[in-house]
N, C-alpha and C positions, 0 to 999 in steps of 0.2 A: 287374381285381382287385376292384372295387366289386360285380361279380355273386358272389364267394366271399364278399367278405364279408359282404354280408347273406345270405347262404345260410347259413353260420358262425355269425351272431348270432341267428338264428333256430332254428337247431338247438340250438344255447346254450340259451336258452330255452325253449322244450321239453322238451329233458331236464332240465332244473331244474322244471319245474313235473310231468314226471312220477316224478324220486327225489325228492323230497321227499311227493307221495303215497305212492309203494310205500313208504318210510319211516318213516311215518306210519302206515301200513296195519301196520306191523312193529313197530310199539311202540317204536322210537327217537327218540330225541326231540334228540341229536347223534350228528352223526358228523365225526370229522376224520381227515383224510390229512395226515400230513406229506412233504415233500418235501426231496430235498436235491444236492447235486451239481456238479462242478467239472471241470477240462481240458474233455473234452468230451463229456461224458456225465452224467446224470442221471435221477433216478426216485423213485416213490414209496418211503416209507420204510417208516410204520407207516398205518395203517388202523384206529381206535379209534372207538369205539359207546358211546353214555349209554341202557341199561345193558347192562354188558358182557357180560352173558349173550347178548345177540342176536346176538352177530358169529358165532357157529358158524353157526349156518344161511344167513348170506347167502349162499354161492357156490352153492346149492343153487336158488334163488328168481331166475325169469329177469325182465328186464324188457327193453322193446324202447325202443331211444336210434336218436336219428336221427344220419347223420352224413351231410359232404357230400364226394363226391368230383372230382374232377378230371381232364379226361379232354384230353392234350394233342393236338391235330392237329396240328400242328406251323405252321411262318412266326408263330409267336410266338400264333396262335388255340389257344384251349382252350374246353372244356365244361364247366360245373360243376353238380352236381345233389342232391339230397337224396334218401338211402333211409333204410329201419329196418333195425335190424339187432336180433339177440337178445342182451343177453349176461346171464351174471350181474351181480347186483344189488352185490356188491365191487367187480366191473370197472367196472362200471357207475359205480361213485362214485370210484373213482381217474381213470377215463378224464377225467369230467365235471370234476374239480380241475386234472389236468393240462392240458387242453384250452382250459381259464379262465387258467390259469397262463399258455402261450405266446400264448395271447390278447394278452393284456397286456406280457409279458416275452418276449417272441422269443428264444432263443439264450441265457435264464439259465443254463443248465448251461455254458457257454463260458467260457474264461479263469479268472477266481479263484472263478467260481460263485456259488450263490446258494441259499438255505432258503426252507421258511416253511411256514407251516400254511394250512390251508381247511378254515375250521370251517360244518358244512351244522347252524343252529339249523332244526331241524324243528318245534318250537315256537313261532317264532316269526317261522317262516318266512324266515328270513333267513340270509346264506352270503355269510363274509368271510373276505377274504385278506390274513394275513398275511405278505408278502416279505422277505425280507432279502438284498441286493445286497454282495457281495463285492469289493472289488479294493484292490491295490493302490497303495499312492500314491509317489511317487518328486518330488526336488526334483533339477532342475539348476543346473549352474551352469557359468559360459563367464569364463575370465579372456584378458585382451591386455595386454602391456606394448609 
């Protein structure tokens, strides 16, 4: 597991050091995805740009994001490795939120679910998330005479 995950955090990083140029490069100066989702499913919501004028042309504009895949041989051995791939620069910045997200929060969409924003300051170089963890709470209680 330790060979994905530093493959994983490193592609992390990568791709955050190359949307926040192509973003930069685009005259945005934010961009946030929110996120949302519960039983057992979940996804991006909204996709919003500081200023709003630039969000037309992203899907247009490609950048290349590394990702790392997983290749099982089976008796419990696998392989993991890092390519590029092309995508749009929307995809591109929902992937990189969502991918940060289960980073962090494995299995958020599960059970009572979970929100939250991932704001990319292009500005100021800096990209925070904010979570919010759903569930329900329940009290028992056992009586004997």
């Amino acid at each position: 597991m330790s060979d994905y995950l530093a493959l994983a955090m490193q592609a992390q990083e990568q791709n955050r050091e190359i949307l926040i140029t192509v973003l930069k490069d685009q005259g945005i100066q934010i961009a946030t995805v929110d996120y949302a989702g519960a039983g057992d499913s979940g996804d991006t919501c909204d996709l919003a740009v500081q200023p709003p004028e630039q969000l037309t042309g992203l899907s247009d504009i490609k950048v290349k994001q590394h990702v790392v895949d997983v290749q099982y041989l089976g008796y419990g051995q696998r392989a993991c490795s890092m390519r590029e791939t092309e995508v749009a620069l929307d995809e591109a910045v929902r992937d990189f939120a969502m991918r940060w997200v289960d980073s962090l929060y494995g299995g958020w969409e599960n059970n009572d679910g979970a929100s939250g924003t991932v704001t990319i300051n292009v500005t100021d170089n800096l990209i925070v998330l904010e979570h919010t963890a759903y569930y329900t709470e329940s009290t028992s209680y056992e009586h004997s005479l």
